[in-house]
Jmol script that loads the backbone (N, CA, C; Angstrom):
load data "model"
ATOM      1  N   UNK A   1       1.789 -13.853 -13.272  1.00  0.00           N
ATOM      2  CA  UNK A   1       2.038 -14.604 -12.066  1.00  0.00           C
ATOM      3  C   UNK A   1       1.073 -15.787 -12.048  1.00  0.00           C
ATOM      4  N   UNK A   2       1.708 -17.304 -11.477  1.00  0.00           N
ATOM      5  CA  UNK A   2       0.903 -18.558 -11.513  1.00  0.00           C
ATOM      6  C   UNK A   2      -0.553 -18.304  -9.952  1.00  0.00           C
ATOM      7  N   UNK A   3      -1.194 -18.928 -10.754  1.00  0.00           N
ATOM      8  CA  UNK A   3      -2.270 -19.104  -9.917  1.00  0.00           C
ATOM      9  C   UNK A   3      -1.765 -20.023  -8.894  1.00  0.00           C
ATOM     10  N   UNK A   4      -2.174 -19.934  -7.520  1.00  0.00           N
ATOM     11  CA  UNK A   4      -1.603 -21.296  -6.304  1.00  0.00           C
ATOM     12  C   UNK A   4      -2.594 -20.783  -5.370  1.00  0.00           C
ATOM     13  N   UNK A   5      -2.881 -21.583  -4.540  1.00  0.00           N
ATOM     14  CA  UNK A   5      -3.624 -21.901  -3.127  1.00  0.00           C
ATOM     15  C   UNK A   5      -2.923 -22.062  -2.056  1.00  0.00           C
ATOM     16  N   UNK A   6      -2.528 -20.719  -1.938  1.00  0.00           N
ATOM     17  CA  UNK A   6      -1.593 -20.630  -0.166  1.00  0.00           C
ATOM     18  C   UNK A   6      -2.461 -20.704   0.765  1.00  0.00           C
ATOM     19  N   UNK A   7      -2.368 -20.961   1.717  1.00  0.00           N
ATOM     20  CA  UNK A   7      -2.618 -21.332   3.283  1.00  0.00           C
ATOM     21  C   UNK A   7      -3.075 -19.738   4.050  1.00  0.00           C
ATOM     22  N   UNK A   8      -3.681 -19.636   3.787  1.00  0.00           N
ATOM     23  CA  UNK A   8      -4.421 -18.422   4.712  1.00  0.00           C
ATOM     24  C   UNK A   8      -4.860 -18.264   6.090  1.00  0.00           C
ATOM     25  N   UNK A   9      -4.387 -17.453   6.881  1.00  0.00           N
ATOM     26  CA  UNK A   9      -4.974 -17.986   8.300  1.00  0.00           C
ATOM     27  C   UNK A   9      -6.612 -16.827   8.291  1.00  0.00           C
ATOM     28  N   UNK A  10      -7.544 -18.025   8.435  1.00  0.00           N
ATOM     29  CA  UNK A  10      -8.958 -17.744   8.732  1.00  0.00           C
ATOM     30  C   UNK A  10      -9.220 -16.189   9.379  1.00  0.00           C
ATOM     31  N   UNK A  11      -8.672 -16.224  10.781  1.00  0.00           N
ATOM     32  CA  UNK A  11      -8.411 -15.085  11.882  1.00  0.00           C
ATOM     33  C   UNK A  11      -8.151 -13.922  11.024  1.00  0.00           C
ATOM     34  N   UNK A  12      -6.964 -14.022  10.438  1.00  0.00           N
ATOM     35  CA  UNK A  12      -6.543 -12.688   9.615  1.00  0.00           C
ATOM     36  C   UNK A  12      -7.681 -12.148   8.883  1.00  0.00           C
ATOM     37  N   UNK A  13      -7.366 -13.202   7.984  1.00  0.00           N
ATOM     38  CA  UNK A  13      -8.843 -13.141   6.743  1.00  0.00           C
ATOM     39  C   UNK A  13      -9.552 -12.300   7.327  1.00  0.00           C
ATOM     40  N   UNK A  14     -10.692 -12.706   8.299  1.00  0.00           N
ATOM     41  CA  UNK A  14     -11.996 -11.900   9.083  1.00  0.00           C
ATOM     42  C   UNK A  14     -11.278 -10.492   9.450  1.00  0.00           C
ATOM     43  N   UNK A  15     -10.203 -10.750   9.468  1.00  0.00           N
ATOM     44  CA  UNK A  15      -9.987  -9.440  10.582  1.00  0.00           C
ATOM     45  C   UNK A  15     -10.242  -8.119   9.166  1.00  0.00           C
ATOM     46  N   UNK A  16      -9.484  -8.909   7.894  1.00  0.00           N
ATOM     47  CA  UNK A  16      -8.863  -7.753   7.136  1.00  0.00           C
ATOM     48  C   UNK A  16     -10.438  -7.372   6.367  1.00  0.00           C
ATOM     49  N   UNK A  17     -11.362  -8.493   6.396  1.00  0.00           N
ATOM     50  CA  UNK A  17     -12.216  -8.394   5.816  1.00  0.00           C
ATOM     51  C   UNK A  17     -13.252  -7.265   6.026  1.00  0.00           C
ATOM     52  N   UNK A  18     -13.481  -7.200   7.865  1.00  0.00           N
ATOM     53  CA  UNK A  18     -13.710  -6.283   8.584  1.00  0.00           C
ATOM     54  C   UNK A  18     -13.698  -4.848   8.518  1.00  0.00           C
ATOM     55  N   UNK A  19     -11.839  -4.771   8.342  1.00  0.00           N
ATOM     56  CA  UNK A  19     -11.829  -3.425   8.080  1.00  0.00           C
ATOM     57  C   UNK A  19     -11.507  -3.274   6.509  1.00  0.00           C
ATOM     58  N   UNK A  20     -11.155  -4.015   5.714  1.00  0.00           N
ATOM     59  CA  UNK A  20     -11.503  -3.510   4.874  1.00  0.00           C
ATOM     60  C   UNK A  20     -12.897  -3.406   3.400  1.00  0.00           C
ATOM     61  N   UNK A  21     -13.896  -3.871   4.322  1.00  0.00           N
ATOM     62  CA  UNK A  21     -15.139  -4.272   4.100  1.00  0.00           C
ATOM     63  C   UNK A  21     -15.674  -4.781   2.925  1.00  0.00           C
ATOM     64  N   UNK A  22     -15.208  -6.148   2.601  1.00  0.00           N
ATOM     65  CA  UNK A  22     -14.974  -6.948   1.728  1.00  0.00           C
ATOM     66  C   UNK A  22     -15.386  -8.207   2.355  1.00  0.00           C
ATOM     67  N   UNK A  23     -16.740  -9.397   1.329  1.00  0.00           N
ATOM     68  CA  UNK A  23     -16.780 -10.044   1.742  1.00  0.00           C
ATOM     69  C   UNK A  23     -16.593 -11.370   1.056  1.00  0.00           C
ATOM     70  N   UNK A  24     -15.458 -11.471   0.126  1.00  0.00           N
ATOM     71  CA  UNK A  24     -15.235 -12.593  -0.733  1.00  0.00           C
ATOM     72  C   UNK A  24     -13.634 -12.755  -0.536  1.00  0.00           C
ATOM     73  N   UNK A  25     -13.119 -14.125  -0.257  1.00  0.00           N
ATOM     74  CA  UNK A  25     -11.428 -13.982  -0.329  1.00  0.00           C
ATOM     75  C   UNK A  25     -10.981 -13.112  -1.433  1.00  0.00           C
ATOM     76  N   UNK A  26     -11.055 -13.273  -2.629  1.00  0.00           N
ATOM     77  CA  UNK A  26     -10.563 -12.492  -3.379  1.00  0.00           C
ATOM     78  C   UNK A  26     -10.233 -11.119  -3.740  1.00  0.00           C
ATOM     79  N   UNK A  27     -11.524 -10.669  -3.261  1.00  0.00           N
ATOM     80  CA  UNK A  27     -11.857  -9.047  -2.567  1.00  0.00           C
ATOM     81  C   UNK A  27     -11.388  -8.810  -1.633  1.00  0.00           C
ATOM     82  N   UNK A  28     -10.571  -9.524  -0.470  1.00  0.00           N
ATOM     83  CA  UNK A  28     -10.091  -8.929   0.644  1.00  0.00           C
ATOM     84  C   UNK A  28      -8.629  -9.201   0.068  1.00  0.00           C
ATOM     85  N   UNK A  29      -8.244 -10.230  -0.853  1.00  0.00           N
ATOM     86  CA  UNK A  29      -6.687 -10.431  -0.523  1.00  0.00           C
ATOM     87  C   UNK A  29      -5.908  -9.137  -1.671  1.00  0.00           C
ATOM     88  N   UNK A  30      -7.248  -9.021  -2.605  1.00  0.00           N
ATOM     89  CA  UNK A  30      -6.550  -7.885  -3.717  1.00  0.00           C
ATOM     90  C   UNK A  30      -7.030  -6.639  -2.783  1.00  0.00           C
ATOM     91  N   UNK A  31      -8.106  -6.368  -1.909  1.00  0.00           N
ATOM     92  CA  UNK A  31      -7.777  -4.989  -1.306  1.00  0.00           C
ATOM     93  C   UNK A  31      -7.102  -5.031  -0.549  1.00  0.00           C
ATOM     94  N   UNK A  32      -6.021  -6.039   0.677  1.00  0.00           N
ATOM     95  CA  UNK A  32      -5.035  -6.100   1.376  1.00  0.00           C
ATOM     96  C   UNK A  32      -4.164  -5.865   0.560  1.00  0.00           C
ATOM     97  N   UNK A  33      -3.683  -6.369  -0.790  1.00  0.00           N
ATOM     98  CA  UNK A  33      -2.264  -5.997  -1.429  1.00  0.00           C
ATOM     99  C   UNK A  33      -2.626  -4.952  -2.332  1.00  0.00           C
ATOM    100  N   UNK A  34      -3.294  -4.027  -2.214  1.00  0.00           N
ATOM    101  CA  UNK A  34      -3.376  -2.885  -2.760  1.00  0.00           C
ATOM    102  C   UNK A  34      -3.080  -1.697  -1.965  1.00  0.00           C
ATOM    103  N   UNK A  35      -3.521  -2.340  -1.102  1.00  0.00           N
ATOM    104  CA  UNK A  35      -3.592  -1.602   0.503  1.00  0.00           C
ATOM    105  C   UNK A  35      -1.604  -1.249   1.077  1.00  0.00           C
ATOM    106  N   UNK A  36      -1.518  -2.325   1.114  1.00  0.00           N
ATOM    107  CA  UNK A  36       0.220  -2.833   1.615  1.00  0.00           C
ATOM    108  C   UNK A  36       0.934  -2.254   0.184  1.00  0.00           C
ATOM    109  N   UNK A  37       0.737  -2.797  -1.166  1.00  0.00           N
ATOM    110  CA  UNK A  37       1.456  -1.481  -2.075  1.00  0.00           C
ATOM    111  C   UNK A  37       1.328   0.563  -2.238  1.00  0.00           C
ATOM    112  N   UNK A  38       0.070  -0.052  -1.751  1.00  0.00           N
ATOM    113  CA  UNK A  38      -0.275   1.935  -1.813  1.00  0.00           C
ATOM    114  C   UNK A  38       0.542   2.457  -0.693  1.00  0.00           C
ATOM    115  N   UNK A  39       0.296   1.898   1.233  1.00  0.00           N
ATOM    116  CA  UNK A  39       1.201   2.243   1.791  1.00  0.00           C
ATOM    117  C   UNK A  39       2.510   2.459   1.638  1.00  0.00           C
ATOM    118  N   UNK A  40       3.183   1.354   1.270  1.00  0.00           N
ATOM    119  CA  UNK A  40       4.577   1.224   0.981  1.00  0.00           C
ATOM    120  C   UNK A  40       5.040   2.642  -0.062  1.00  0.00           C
ATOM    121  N   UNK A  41       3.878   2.960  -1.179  1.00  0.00           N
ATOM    122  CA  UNK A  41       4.620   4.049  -2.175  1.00  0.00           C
ATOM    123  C   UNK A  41       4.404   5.134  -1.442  1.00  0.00           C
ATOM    124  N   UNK A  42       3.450   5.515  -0.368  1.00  0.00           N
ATOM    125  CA  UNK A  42       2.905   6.896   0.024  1.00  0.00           C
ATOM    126  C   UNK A  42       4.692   6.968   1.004  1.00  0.00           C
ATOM    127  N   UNK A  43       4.732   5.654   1.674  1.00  0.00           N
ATOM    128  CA  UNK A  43       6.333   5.987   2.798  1.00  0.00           C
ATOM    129  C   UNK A  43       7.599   6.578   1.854  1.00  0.00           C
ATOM    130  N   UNK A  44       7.484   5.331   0.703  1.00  0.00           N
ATOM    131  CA  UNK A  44       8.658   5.972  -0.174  1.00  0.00           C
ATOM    132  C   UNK A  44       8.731   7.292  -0.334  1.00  0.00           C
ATOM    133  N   UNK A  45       7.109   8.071  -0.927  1.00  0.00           N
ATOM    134  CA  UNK A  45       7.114   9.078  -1.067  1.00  0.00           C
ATOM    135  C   UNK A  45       7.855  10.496  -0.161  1.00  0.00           C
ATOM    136  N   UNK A  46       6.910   9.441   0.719  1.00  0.00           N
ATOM    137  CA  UNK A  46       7.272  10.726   1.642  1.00  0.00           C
ATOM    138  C   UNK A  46       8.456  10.757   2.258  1.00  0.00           C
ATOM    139  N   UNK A  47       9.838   9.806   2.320  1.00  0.00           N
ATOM    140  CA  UNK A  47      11.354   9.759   2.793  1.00  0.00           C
ATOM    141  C   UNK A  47      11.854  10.056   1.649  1.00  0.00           C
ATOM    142  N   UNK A  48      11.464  10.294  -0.005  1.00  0.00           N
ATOM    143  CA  UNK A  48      12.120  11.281  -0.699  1.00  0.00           C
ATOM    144  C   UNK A  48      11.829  12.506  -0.584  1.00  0.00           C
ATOM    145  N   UNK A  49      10.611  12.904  -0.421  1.00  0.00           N
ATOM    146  CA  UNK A  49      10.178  14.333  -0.344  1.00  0.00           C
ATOM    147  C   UNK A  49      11.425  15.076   1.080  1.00  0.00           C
ATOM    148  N   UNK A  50      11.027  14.030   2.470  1.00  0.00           N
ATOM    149  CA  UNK A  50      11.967  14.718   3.346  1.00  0.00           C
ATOM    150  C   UNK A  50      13.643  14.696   2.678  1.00  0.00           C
ATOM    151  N   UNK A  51      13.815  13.498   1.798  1.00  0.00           N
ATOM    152  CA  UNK A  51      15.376  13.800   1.980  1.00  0.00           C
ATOM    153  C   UNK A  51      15.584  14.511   1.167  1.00  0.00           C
ATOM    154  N   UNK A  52      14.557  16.185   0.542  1.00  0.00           N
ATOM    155  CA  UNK A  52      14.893  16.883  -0.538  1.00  0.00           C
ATOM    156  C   UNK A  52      14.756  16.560  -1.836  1.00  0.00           C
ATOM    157  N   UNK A  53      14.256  15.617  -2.064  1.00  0.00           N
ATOM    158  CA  UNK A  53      13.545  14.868  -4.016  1.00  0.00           C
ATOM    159  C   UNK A  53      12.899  16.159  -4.304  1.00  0.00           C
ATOM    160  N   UNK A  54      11.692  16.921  -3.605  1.00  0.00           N
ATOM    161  CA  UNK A  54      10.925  17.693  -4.463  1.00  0.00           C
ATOM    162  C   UNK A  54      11.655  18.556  -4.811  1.00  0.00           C
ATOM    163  N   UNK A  55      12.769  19.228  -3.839  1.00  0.00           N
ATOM    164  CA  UNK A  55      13.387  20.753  -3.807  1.00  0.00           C
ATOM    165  C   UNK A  55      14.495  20.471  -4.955  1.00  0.00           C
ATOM    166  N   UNK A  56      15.415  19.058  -5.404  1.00  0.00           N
ATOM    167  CA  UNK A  56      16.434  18.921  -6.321  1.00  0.00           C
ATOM    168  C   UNK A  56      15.675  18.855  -7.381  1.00  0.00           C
ATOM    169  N   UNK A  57      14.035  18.495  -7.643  1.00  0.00           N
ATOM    170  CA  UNK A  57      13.555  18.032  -8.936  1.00  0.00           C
ATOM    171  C   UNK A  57      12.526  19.333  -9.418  1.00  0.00           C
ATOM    172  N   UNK A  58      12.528  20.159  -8.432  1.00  0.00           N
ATOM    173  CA  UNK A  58      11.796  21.578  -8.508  1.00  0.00           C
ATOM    174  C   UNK A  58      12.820  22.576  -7.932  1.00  0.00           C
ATOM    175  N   UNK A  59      13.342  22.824  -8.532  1.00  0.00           N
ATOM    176  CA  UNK A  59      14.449  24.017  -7.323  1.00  0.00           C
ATOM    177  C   UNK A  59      13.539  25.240  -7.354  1.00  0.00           C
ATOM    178  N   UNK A  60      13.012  25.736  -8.104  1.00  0.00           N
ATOM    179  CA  UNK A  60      11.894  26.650  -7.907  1.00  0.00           C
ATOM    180  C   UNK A  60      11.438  26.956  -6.681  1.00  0.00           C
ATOM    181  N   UNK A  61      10.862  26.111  -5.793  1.00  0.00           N
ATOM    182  CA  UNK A  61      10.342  25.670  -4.671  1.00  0.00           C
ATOM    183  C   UNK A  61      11.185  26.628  -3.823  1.00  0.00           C
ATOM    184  N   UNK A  62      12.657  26.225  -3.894  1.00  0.00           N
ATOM    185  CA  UNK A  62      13.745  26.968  -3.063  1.00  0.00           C
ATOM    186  C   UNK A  62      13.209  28.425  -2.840  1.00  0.00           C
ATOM    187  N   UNK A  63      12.882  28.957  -4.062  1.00  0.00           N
ATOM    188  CA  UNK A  63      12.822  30.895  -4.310  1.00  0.00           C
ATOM    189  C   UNK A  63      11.594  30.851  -3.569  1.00  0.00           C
ATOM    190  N   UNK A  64      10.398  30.186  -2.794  1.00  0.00           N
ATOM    191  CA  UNK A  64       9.509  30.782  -2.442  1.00  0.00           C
ATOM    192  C   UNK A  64       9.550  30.989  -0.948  1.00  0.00           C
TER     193      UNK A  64
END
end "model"
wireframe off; spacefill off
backbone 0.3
color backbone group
């Protein structure tokens, strides 16, 4: 992916920096999109697990 200089709003920045206790842009924008990908896979995870993924890919599970 190309390197570019998007427009960041300051406000955010501090905010994310805050909680995610990081004090260099770079360090906050790769722990924000690590952050926003990890969430995103834990949701996936967990709306296959409810719609039955573990029990069709383990039927085992079923017998206990």
């Amino acid at each position: 992916m190309s390197r570019s200089a998007p427009h960041i709003d300051d406000t955010l920045l501090a905010e994310a920096a805050a909680i995610l206790g990081t004090s260099e842009l770079t360090a906050t924008v790769n722990a924000a999109l690590a952050d926003v990908v990890g969430r995103r896979k834990r949701e996936q995870f967990a709306d296959w697990v409810q719609a039955g993924g573990l029990h069709r890919a383990h039927p085992e599970f079923d017998e206990r």
